[in-house]
FIBAPA-551433 format. One line per 10 residues: number of its first residue (from 1); their letters; for each residue x, y negated, z negated of C-alpha. Coordinates in steps of 0.25 Angstrom, whole numbers. Layout:
BEGIN
NUM> a> X:Y:Z ~ ... $
END
This chain:
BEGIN
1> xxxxxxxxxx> 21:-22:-39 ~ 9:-33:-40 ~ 2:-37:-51 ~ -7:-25:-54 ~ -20:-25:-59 ~ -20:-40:-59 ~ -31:-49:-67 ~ -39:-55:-55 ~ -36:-68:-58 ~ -39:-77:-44 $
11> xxxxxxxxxx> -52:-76:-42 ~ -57:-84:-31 ~ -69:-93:-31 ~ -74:-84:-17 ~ -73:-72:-25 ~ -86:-68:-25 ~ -86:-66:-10 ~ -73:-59:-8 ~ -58:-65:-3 ~ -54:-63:10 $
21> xxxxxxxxxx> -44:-54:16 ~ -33:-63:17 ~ -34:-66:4 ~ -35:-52:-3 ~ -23:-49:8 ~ -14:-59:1 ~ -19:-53:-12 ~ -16:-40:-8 ~ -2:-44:-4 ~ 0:-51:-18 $
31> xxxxxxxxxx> -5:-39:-25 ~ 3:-29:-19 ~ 17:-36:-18 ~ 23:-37:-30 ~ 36:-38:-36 ~ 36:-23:-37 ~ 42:-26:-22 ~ 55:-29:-28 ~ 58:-17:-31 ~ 57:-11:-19 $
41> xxxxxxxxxx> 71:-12:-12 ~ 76:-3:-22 ~ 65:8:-19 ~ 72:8:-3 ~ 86:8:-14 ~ 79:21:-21 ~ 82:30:-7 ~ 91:21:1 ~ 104:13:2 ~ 106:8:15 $
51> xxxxxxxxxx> 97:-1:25 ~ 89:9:33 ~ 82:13:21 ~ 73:1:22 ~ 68:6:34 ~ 58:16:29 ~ 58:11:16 ~ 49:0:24 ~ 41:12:30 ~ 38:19:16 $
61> xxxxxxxxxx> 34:4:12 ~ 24:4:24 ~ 18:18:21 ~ 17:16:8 ~ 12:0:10 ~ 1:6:19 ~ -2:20:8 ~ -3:9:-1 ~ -13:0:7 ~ -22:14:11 $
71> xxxxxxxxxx> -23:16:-4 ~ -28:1:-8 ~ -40:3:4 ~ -43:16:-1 ~ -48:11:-14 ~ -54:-1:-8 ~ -62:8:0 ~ -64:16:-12 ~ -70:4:-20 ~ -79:-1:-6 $
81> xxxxxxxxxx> -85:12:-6 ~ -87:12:-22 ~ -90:-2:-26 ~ -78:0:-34 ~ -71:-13:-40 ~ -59:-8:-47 ~ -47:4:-45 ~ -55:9:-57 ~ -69:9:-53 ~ -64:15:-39 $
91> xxxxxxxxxx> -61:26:-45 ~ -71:30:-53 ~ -81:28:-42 ~ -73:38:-33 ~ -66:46:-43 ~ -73:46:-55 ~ -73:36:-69 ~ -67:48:-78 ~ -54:46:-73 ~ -53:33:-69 $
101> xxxxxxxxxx> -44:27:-79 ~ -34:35:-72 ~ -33:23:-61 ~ -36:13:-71 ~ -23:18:-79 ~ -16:19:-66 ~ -18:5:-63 ~ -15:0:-75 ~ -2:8:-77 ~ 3:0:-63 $
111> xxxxxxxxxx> -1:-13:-68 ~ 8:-11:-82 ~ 18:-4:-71 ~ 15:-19:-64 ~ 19:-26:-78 ~ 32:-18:-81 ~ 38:-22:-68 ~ 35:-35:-68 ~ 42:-38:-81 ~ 52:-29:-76 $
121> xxxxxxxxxx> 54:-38:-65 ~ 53:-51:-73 ~ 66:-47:-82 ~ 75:-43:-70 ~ 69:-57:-62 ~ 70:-66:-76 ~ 82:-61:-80 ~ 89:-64:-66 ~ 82:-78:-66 ~ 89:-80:-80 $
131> xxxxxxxxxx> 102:-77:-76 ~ 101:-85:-62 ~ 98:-96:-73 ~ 110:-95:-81 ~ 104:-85:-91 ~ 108:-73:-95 ~ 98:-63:-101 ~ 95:-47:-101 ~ 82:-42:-92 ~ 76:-38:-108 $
141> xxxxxxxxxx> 77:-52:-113 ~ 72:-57:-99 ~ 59:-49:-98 ~ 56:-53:-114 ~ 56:-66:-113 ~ 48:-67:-99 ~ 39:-57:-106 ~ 37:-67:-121 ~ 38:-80:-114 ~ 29:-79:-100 $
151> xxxxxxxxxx> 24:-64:-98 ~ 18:-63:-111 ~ 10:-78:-112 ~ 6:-75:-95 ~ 1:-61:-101 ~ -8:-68:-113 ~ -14:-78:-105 ~ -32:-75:-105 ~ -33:-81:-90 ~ -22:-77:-80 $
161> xxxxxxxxxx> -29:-86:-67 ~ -17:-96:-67 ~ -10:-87:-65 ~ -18:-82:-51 ~ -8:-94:-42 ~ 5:-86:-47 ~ 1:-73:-42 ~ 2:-78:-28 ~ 19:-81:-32 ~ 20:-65:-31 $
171> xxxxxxxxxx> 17:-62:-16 ~ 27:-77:-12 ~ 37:-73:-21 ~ 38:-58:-15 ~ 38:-67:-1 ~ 48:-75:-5 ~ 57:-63:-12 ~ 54:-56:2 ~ 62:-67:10 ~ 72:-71:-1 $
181> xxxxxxxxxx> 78:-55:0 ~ 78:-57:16 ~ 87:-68:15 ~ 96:-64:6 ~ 97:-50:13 ~ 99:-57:28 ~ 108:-67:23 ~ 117:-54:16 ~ 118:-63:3 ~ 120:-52:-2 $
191> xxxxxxxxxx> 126:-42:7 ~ 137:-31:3 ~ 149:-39:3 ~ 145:-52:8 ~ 134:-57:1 ~ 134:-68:-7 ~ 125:-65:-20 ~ 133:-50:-22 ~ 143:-55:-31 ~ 132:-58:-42 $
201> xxxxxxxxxx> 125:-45:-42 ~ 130:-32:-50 ~ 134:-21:-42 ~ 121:-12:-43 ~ 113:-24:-38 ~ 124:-28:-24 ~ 119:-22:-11 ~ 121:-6:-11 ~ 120:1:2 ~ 123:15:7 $
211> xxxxxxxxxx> 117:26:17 ~ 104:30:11 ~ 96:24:24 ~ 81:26:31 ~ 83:41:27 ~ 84:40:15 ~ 70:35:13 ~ 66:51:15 ~ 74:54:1 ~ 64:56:-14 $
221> xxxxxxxxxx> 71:43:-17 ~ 62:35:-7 ~ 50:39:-16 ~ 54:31:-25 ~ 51:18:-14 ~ 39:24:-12 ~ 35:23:-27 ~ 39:7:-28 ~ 31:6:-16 ~ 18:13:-21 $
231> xxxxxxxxxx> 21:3:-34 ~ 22:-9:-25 ~ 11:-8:-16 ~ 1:-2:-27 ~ -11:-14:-29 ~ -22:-2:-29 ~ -31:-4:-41 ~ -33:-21:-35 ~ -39:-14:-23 ~ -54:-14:-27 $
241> xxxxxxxxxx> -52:-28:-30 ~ -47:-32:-17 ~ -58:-25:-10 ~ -67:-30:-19 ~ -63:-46:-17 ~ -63:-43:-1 ~ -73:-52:5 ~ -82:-43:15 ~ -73:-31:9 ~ -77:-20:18 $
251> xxxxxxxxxx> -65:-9:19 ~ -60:-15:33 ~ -56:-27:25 ~ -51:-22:15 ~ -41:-14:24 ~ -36:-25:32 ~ -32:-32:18 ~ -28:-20:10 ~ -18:-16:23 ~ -14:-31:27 $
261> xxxxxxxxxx> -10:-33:13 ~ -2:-20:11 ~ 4:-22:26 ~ 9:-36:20 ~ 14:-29:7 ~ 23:-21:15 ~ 28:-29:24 ~ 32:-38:10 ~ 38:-24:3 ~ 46:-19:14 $
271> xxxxxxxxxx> 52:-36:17 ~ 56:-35:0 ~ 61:-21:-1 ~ 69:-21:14 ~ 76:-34:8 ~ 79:-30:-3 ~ 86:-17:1 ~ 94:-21:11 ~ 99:-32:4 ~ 102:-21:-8 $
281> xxxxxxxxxx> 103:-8:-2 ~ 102:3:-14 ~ 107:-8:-24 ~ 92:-14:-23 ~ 87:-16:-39 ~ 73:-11:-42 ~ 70:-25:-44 ~ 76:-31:-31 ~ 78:-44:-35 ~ 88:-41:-45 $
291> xxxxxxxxxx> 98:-38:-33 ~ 99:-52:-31 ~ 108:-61:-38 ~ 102:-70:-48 ~ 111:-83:-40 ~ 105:-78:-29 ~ 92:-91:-28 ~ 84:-86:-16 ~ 82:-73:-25 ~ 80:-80:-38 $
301> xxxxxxxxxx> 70:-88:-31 ~ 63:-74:-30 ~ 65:-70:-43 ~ 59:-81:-47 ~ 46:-82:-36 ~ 46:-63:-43 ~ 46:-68:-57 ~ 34:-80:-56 ~ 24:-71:-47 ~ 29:-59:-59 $
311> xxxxxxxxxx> 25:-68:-70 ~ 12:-72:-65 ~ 7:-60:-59 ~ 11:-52:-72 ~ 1:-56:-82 ~ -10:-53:-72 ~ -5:-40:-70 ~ -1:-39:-85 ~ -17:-42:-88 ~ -22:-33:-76 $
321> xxxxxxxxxx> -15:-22:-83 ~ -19:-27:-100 ~ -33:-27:-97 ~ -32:-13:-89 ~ -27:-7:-101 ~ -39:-13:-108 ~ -48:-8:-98 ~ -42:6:-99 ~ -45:6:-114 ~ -61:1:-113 $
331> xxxxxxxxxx> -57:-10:-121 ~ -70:-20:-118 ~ -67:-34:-112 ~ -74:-40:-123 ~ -64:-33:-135 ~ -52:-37:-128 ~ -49:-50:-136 ~ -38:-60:-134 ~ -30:-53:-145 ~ -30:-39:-139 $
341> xxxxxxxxxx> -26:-43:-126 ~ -14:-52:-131 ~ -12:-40:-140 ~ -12:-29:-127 ~ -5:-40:-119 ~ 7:-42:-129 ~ 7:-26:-132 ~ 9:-23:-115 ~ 17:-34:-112 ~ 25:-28:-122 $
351> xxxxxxxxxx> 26:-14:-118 ~ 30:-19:-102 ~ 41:-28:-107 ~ 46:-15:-113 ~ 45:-7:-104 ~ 49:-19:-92 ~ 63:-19:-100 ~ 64:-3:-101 ~ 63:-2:-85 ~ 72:-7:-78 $
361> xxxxxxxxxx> 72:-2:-64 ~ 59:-8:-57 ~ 61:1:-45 ~ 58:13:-56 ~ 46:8:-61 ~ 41:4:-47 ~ 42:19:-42 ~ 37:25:-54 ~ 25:17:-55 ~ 23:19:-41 $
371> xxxxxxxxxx> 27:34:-43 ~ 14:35:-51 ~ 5:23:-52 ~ 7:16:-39 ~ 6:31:-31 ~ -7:35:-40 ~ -14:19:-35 ~ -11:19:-22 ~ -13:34:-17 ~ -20:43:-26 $
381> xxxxxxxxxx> -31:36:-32 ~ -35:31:-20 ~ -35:44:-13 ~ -42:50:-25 ~ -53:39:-27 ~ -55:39:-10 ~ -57:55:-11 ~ -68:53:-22 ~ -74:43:-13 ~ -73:51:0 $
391> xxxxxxxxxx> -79:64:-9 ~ -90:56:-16 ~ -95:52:-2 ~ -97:68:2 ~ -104:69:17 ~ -104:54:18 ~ -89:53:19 ~ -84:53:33 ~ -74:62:40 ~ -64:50:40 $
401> xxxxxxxxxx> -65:47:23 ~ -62:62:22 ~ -50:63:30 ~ -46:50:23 ~ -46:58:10 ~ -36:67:15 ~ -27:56:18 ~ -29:49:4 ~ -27:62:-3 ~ -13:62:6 $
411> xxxxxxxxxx> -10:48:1 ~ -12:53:-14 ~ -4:65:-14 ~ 7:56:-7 ~ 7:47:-16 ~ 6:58:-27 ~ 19:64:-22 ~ 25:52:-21 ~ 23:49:-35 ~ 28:61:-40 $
421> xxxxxxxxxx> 40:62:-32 ~ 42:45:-33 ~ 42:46:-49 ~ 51:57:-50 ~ 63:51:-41 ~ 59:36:-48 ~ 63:43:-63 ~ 75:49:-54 ~ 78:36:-48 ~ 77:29:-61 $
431> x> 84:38:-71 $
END
């Protein structure tokens, strides 16, 4: 999942005229590939246990990566037709101001969603860093002291642009995690019966395989793949802002960097989750790195290159999501004093930490928030605020917009179905 909602903290000195395409593509790339990606070896593990299974598992990736890019140009479209400059705004020029905190809460409640995986993530990878180091301490004990000792201070700090150099560590470590997992799985370190690692992992975590194969992907279960994914790819609400920023950002442009960005995402997903599952089989952990043992250095190498791009891409989400919160409740810029936001930042840090060591399985958070939040982003806002748009237009609205509706509704109610039904088999899954 990428740092939703993130503080804007790079601003270039050429801002004023708009960054290029390459530039915004490798943005793009950085905010839509998260650590959220981890996560999904064990979404294949949801409906399958044997090898074939990655097969489509690399095709719902693709439809889903290519869903996921049609929803980020439709609200760019939206907001160049507009003037829009936020998720916000886009919507109540196309849909209507009455109901637009309905998107603003949305985006919001992914960005806290954002915040409770990352420390999630931070216990499982610290607390295995620990015990690589000689020490010995529980994932609650772990995630507290990260929280007091880093997350906390990185959380209070008034300016947050140094830490703009870290954010680029997220997209290099997920490279580098990438080819790490491919090693270890080509060179069977880790291999039923051979490998060399499997005497330090517990038995839920060794290597699990059985007959659930390529057909298995047409069970309910595979929902619940399709629910991590609609979490993973989901980088909607930053939309407007990467139309905006576009230099000469006429819709064609957009495009190419909207559909080379997601192309590139995909092609990072399907590398991570392909690994990790055929290393794994139906024994992959919803946190994928945990499968690996804690002697193992290629892979604490990658814990550690997880837990730095975490750490510093945290408080810019953690911010992103404080100030949201703010802006949700009208409270001016100009009352919100140092003590009220150390107050609100103490109070929410809080309550994610708590709820961060009550949920343990991060491929059921994944799945639920993509169930709800991440389906509702990507496929029906969109389709809703482009129907508005297309309707608003009335005669001057060509054949091809109208027909293009019909589609977009499609993609809402799919992604509506797939809500419904994904949350339903993530409780089952998950209790």
């Amino acid at each position: 999942m990428p740092p939703l909602m993130a503080v804007d903290v790079t601003k270039s000195e050429d801002e004023d005229n708009g960054s290029t395409m390459d530039k915004l593509i490798f943005n793009l790339v950085k905010n839509i590939v998260g650590a959220g990606v981890l996560s999904l070896p064990s979404g294949i593990a949801a409906f399958g246990n044997a090898p074939s299974a990655v097969i489509p598992a690399i095709g719902l990736i693709g439809v889903i990566g290519t869903l996921s890019a049609y929803g980020f140009s439709l609200i760019g479209r939206i907001c160049a037709n507009t003037g829009s400059s936020s998720y916000r705004e886009a919507w109540e020029k196309s849909v209507g101001k009455s109901t637009s905190i309905i998107p603003a809460a949305s985006c919001i409640a992914m960005t806290l969603l954002a915040t409770i995986t990352y420390s999630m993530i931070l216990g499982d990878t610290f607390q295995a860093l620990f015990s690589t180091a000689g020490l010995s301490l529980s994932r609650s004990t772990t995630l507290l002291s990260i929280t007091a000792t880093t997350l906390l201070p990185l959380c209070l700090l008034n300016n947050l642009s140094a830490l703009a150099p870290f954010s680029l560590l997220g997209i290099f470590g997920m490279g580098y995690t990438a080819i790490a997992m491919a090693i270890r799985y080509f060179t069977k370190c880790y291999a039923v019966g051979q490998g060399s690692f499997l005497a330090d992992l517990p038995i839920k975590l060794q290597p699990s395989f059985g007959i659930k194969g390529a057909a298995s992907a047409l069970s309910p279960s595979s929902l619940i793949f399709l629910c991590m994914l609609s979490t993973s790819f989901v980088a909607h609400f930053n939309a407007p802002k990467f139309y905006n920023e576009l230099k000469n950002n006429t819709v064609k442009r957009f495009n190419t960097v909207v559909y080379s960005s997601f192309s590139i995402s995909v092609a990072i997903f399907s590398a991570i989750a392909s690994m990790g599952f055929l290393t794994f089989g139906g024994a992959s952990n919803g946190l994928i790195l945990n499968n690996y043992s804690n002697k193992d250095m290629l892979m604490c190498l990658s814990r550690v290159a997880v837990a730095i791009s975490i750490i510093f891409s945290y408080p810019l989400a953690f911010v992103g999501c404080r100030d949201g919160i703010l802006d949700l409740a009208n409270v001016p810029t100009a009352k919100r004093s140092k003590g009220l936001l150390n107050k609100l930042t103490a109070c929410l840090l809080s309550i994610i930490t708590v709820a961060a060591l009550s949920l343990k399985d991060l491929s059921f958070v994944m799945s639920l928030g993509g169930a709800t939040l991440g389906n509702a982003l990507i496929y029906v806002y969109p389709a809703l605020m482009f129907r508005s748009m297309v309707k608003a237009m009335g005669d001057n609205a060509g054949k091809g917009l109208k027909r293009e509706v019909i589609f977009s509704n499609l993609s809402a109610v799919f992604g509506t179905c797939m809500g419904v039904i994904g949350t339903k088999m993530a409780f089952k899954a998950a209790f």
